[in-house]
C-alpha positions as a Python dict, from the first residue, in 0.01 Angstrom:
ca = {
    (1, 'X'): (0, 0, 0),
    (2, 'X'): (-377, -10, -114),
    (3, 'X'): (-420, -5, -466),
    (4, 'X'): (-780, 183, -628),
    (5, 'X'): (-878, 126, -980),
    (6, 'X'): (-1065, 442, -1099),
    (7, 'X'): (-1254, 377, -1466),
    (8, 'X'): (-1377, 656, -1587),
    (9, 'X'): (-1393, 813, -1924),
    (10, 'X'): (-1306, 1177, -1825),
    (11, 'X'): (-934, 1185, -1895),
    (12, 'X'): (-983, 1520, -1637),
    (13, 'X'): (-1113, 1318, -1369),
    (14, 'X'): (-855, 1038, -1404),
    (15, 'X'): (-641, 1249, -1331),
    (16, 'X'): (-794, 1408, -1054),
    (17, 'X'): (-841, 1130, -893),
    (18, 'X'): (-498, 1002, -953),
    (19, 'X'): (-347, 1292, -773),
    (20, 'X'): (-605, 1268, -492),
    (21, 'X'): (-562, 885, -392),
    (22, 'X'): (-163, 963, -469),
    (23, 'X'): (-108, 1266, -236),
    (24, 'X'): (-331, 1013, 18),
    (25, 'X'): (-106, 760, -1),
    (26, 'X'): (-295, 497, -222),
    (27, 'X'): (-174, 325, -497),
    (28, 'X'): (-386, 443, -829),
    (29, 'X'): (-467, 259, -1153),
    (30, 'X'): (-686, 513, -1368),
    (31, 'X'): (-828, 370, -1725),
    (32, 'X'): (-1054, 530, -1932),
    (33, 'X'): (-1180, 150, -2114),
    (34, 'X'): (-1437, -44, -1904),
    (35, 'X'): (-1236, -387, -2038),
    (36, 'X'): (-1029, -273, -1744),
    (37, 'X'): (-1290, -487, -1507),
    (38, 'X'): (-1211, -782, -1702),
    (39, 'X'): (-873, -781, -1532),
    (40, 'X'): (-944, -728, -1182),
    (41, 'X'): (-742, -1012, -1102),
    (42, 'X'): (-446, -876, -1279),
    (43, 'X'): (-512, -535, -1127),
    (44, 'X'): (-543, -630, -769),
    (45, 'X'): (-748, -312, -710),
    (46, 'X'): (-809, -285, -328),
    (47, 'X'): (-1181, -74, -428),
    (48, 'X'): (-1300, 51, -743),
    (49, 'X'): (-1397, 383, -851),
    (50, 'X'): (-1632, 328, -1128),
    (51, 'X'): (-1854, 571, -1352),
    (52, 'X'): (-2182, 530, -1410),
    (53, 'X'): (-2197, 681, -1802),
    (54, 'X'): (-1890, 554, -2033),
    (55, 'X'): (-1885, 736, -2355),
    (56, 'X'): (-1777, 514, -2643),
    (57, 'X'): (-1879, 219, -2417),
    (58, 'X'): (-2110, -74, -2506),
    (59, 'X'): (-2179, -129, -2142),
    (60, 'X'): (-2253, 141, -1821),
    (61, 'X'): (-2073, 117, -1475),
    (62, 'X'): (-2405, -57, -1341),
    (63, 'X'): (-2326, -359, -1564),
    (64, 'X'): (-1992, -333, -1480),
    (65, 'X'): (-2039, -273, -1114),
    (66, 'X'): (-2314, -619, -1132),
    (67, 'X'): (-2025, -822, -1298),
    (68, 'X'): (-1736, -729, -1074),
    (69, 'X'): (-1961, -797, -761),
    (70, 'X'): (-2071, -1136, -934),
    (71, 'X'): (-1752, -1274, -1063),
    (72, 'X'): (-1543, -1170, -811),
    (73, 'X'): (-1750, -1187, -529),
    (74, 'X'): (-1515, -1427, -258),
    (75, 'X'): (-1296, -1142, -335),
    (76, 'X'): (-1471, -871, -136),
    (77, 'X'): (-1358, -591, -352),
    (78, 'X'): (-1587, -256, -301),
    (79, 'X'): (-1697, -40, -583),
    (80, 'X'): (-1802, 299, -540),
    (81, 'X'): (-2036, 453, -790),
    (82, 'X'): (-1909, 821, -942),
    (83, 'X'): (-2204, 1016, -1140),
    (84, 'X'): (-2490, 1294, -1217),
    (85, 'X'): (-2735, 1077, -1222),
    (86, 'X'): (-2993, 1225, -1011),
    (87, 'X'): (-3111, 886, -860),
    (88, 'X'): (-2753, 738, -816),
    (89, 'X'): (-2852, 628, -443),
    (90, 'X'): (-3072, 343, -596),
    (91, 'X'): (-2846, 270, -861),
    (92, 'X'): (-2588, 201, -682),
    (93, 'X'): (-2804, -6, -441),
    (94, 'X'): (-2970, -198, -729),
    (95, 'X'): (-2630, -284, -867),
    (96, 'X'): (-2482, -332, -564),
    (97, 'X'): (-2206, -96, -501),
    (98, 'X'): (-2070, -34, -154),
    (99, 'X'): (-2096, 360, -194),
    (100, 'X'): (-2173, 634, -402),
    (101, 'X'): (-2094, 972, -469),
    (102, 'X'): (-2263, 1238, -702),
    (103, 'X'): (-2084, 1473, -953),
    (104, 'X'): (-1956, 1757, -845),
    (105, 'X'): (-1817, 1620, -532),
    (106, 'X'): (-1626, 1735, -272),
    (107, 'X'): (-1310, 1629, -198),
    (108, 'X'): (-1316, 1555, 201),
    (109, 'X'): (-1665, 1352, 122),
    (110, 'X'): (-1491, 1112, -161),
    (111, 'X'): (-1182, 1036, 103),
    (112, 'X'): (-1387, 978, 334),
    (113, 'X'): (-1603, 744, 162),
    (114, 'X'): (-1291, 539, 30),
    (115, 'X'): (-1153, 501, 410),
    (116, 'X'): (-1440, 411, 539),
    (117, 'X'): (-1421, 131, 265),
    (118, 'X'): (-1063, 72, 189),
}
């Protein structure tokens, strides 16, 4: 079973994204702390969900998204950018994410992004 790591620090959107992957069949490790990425080893995540904007957080998704590509990059592991921000498309390019998708989004567009990943 594919496992996704979602970080995010809506405790809403956790779990709406928990029930999503779930009901799809995926394997779901939600966390609200961005120290999370420090054990993607541990985790085994499959792709990562990642926000762009952590509350409470000393460090965005971009630099997390830059250090999960650079640590772990012989491990292939995708990470698909989640925000409002209205230029996310170059974001996510500039931190090198393998996707995107901007808040609100729809529900058929984020599974479809994950598959075409996953």
């Amino acid at each position: 079973m594919k496992r996704i790591l979602v970080i995010d620090d809506d405790e809403d959107l956790l779990d709406i994204f928990s029930i999503i992957f779930r009901d799809a069949g995926y394997n779901v490790v939600a966390s609200n702390h961005v120290d999370t990425a420090e054990h993607i080893w541990e985790i085994g995540p499959d792709l990562v969900v990642l926000d762009i904007r952590m509350k409470n957080s000393p460090e965005s998704g971009i630099v997390i998204c830059k250090r999960i590509k650079e640590r772990f990059r012989n491990a292939n592991i995708p990470v698909v950018l989640v925000s409002a921000e209205p230029d996310i498309s170059r974001i996510a390019f500039n931190c090198g994410a393998d996707g995107y998708l901007k808040k609100p989004f729809d529900i058929q567009a984020l599974m479809s992004a994950i598959s075409k990943l996953i």
